[in-house]
C-alpha positions as CSV (number, residue, x, y, z in Angstrom):
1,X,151.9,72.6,170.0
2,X,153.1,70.4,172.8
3,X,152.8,71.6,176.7
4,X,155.6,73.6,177.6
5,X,156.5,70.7,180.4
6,X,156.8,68.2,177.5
7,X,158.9,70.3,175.1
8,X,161.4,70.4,178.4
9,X,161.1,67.1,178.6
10,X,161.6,66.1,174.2
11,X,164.7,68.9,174.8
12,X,165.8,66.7,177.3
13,X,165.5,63.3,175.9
14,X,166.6,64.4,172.1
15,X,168.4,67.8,172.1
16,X,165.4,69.4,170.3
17,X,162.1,70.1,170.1
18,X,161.5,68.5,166.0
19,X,159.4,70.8,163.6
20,X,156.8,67.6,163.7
21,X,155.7,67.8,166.8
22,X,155.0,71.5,166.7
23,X,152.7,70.7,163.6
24,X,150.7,68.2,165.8
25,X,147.8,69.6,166.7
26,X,147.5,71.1,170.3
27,X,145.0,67.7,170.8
28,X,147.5,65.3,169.9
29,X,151.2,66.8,170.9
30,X,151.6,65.9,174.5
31,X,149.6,62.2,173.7
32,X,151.7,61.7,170.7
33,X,155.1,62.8,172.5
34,X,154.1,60.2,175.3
35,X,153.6,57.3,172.9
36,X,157.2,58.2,171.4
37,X,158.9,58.2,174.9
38,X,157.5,55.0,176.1
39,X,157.1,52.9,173.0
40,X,159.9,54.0,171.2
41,X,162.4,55.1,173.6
42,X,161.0,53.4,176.9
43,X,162.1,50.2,178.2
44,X,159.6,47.1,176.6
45,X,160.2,43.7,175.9
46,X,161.6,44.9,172.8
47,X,165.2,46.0,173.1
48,X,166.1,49.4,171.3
49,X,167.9,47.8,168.5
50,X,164.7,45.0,167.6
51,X,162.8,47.9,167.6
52,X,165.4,49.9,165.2
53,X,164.7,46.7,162.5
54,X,161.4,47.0,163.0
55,X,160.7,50.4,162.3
56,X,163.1,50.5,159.2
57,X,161.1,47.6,158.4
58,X,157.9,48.9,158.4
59,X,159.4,51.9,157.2
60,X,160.1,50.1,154.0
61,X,157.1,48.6,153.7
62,X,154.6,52.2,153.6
63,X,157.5,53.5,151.3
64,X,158.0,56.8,153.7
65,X,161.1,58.5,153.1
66,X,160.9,60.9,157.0
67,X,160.7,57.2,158.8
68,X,163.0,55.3,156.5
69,X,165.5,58.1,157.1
70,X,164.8,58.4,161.2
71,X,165.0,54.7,161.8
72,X,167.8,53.6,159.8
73,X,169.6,56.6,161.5
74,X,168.1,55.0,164.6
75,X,169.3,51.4,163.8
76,X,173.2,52.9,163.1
77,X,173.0,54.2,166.7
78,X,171.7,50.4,167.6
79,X,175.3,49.4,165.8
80,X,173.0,47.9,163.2
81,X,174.9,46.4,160.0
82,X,174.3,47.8,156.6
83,X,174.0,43.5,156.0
84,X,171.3,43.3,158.9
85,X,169.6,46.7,157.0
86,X,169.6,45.1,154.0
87,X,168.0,41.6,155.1
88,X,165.2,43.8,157.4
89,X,164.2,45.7,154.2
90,X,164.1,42.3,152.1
91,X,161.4,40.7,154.7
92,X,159.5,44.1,155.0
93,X,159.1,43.9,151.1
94,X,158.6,39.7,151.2
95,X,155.4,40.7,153.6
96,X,154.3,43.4,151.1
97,X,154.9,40.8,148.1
98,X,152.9,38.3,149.9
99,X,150.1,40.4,151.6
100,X,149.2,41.5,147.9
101,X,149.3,38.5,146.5
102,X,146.7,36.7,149.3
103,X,145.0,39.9,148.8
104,X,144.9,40.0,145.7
105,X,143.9,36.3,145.0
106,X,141.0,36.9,148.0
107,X,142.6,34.2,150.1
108,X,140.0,32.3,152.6
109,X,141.5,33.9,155.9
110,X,139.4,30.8,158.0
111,X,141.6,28.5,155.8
112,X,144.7,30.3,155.6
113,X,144.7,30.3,159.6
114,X,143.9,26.4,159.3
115,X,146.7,26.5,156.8
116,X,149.5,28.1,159.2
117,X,148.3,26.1,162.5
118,X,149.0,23.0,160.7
119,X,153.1,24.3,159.9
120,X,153.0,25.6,162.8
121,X,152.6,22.0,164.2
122,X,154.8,20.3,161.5
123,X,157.7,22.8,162.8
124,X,157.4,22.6,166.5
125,X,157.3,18.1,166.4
126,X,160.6,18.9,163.8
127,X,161.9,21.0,166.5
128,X,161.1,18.3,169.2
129,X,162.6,15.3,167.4
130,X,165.6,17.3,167.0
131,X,166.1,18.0,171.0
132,X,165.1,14.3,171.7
133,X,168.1,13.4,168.7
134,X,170.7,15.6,171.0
């Protein structure tokens, strides 16, 4: 159960205290409550809505129906479109697709680096001849 100072403080920022964070245990409630407020809902380099497609994302990706629910309601509050939903779900599953296929296949990692330095480098001199062609 979180402090009473940080259940003022969740009432405060969300309206409620949620069920989950009473089921954290006494250890972990304030910590986890602190990693919410500045991570989630803090100012970072990532503005709110990036992080809204990322956590629908990711969401996606471990297949959990409490975070899939909370961050697409999260992304409509970001003005996210159902289109931009749609597309963030499709890349979250093309990472899955692809992480179990190099997984799966026991990919070299030393060589798959090697592999994405060298597009990495084919992409950026593409990206400079086309600045020096404007």
């Amino acid at each position: 159960m979180v402090s009473n100072d940080t259940a003022d403080e969740i009432q405060e920022y969300l309206g409620v205290v949620p069920s989950w964070i009473e089921a954290l245990p006494d250890a972990a409630a304030d910590h986890s409550w602190n990693v919410v407020r500045d991570l989630q809902l803090g100012e970072t380099d990532l503005t709110r809505r990036e992080k809204a497609l990322v956590g629908v994302g990711a969401s996606a990706a471990i297949q959990c129906p409490y975070c899939i629910h909370f961050h697409r309601e999260e992304a409509k509050l970001e003005e996210v479109t159902e289109a931009e939903l749609a597309e963030a779900f499709a890349l979250a599953g093309n990472v899955r697709y692809f992480s179990t296929v190099l997984h799966g296949v026991e990919m070299d990692h030393e060589e798959f680096e090697a592999e994405t330095e060298s597009i990495v480098d084919h992409i950026n001199e593409q990206q400079a001849q086309a600045a020096d062609d404007d």
